[in-house]
SEVEX-147025 format. One line per 2 residues: number of its first residue (from 1); their letters; for each residue x, y, z of C-alpha. Coordinates in Angstrom, 2 decimals, m for minus. Layout:
! residues N
NUM) A) X:Y:Z ~ ...
This chain:
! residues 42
1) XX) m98.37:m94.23:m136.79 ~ m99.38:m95.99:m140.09
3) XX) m97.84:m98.97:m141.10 ~ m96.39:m98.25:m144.41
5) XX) m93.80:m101.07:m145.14 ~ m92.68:m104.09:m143.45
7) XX) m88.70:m104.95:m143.63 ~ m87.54:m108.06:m142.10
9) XX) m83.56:m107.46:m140.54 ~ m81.27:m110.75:m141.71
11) XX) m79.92:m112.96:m138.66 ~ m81.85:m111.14:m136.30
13) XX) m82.03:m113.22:m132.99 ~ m85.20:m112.11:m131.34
15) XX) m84.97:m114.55:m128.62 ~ m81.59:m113.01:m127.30
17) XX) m82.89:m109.76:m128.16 ~ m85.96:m110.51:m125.20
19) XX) m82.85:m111.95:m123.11 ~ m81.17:m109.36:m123.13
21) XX) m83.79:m106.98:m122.56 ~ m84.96:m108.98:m119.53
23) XX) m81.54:m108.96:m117.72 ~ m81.63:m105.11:m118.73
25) XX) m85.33:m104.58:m117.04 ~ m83.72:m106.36:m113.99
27) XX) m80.46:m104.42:m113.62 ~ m82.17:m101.03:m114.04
29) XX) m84.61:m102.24:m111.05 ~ m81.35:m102.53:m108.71
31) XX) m80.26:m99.16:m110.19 ~ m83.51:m97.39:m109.03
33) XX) m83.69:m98.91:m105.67 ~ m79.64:m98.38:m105.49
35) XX) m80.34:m94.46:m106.03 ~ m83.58:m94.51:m103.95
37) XX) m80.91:m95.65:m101.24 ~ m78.50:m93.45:m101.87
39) XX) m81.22:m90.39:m101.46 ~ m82.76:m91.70:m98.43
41) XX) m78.97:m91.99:m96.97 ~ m78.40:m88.01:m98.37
């Protein structure tokens, strides 16, 4: 995709942002293995 325009979003806190997305990452990685369980189980 081309790169038309760059807009910068006020009071943006990028470092929570990553934060958050980290502790996201991690709980979806108990979610999968928390399913896989639940399948292997039937």
């Amino acid at each position: 995709m081309k790169e038309t325009e760059k807009i910068e979003i006020m009071h943006f806190d990028q470092e929570g942002y990553l934060e958050d997305g980290k502790a996201l990452y991690e709980t979806g990685k108990k979610m999968t293995a928390l399913a896989d369980k639940v399948a292997d189980e039937g």
